[in-house]
N, C-alpha and C positions, 0 to 999 in steps of 0.2 A: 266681152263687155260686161261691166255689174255698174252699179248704180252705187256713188260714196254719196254717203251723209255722215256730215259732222258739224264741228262745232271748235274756233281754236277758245283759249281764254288766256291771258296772263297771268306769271306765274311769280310770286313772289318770295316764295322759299323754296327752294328746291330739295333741301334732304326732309323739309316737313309733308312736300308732297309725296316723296317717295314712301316715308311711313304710312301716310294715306291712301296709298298703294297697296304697300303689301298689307293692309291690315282690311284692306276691300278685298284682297283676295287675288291679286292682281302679280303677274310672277314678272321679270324682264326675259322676253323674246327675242330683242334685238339688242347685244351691248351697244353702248357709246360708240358710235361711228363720225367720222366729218361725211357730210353729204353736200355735193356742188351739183346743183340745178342750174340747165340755159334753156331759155326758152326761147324757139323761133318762131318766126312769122315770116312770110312771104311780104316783100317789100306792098306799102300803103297798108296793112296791115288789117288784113282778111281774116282774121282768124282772130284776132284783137275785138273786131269790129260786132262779131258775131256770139263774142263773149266765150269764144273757144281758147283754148291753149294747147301748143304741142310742147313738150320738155321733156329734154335728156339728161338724165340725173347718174352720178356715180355716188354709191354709198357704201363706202371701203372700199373696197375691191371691186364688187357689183356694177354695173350698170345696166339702165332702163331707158324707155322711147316710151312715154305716156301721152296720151290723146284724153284732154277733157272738154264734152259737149258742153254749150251753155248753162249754166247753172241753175236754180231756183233758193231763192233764201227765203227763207219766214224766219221760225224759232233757229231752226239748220238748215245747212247750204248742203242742198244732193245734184248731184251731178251724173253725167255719164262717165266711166271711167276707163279706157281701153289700155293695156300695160302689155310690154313684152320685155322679156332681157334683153341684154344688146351683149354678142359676145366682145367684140370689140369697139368702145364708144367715141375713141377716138374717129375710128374710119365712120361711123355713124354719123360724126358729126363735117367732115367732108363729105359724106353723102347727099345729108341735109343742106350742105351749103352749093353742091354740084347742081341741084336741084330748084337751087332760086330762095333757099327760106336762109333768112338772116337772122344772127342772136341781136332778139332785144331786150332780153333782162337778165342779169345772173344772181344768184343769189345762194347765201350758205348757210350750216348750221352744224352743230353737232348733235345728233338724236340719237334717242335713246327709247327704244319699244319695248310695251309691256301690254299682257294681254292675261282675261281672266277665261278667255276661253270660247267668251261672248262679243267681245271685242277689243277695241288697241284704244289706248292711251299712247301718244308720241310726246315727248318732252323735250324739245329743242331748243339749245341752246344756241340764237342767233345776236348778227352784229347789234340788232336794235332792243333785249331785250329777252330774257326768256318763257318761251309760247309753251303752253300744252295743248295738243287736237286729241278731242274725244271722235272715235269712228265706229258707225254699230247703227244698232236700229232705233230710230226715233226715242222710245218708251226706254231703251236702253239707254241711250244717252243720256239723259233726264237724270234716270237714277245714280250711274256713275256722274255725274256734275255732285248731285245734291251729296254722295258720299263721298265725294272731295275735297264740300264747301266751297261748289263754284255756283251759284247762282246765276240765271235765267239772263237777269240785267248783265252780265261780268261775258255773257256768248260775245262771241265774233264771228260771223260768217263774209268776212273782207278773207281776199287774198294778200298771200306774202307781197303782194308787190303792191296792195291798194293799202296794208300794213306801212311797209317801206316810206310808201310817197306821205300817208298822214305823219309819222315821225318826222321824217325831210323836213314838209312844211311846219311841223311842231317845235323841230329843234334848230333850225335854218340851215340843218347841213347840206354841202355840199356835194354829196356822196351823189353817184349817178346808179351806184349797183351795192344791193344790199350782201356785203363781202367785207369780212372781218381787215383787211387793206384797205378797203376803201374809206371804213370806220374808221380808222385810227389817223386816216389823210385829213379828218375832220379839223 
């Protein structure tokens, strides 16, 4: 179990961030991947309620079974964060559903990790937009923001899916699951 604090912001140029990357010192860890996230809950939705999340995520080839406790946001959103591989997340995910938990949200991107050592930078490019998450220690965050030119006001400590629903109602789409298919059915 560790304890994630971060921070997303949007991104408005993405080969200028990446110069502002490497020129912070900052290398790519992880190439360009698609990553597909579902997130269950047990029906009436317990887990929703308590401000928890379970989600089983593939990222390239990979996949994971993440558990996050209720959160706390101020400046950044820290959380509890519990992760394991899933050798096969297929069967993972009729496990999950043998068990009573239902998907109620799905959602994609394509990321891209980078790290100066101290912590990660994720830059994802999803259907509504593309996000960068600073992850790292409070004091650290701070400074990679200000050496990026993201400013204090420009944080987001919302989820992909509280992200999701404010575009919805922003843009009036239709879209039920934040999935490059679903964007395009707009």
């Amino acid at each position: 179990m560790s304890q994630e604090v971060e921070i997303k912001f949007l991104i408005s140029d993405l080969k200028q961030l990446a110069r502002k990357l490497r020129a912070a010192g900052f290398r790519v860890t992880e190439r360009r991947a698609h990553e597909s996230n579902t997130l269950f809950d047990l029906p009436g939705h317990p887990l929703r309620s308590r401000g928890e999340l379970l989600r089983l995520r593939k990222y390239g080839k990979r996949w994971s079974l993440t558990h996050k406790g209720r959160g706390t946001a101020g400046r950044h959103k820290s959380r509890t964060e519990t992760e394991t591989e899933v050798v096969d997340g297929e069967r993972m995910d009729q496990i999950l559903r043998a068990l009573g938990f239902e998907p109620t949200f799905r959602y994609e991107k394509f990321r891209t990790g980078w790290s100066d050592g101290k912590g990660h930078v994720l830059v994802d490019q999803t259907p509504i937009g593309d996000v960068g998450e600073i992850e790292g220690a409070p004091a650290w965050i701070d400074r990679t923001a200000r050496a990026l030119g993201v400013s204090e006001r420009d944080y987001i400590t919302d989820s992909y899916v509280g992200m999701f629903l404010a575009w919805k109602a922003r843009t009036g789409s239709p879209a039920e699951e934040m999935t490059f298919r679903a964007r395009k059915r707009r």
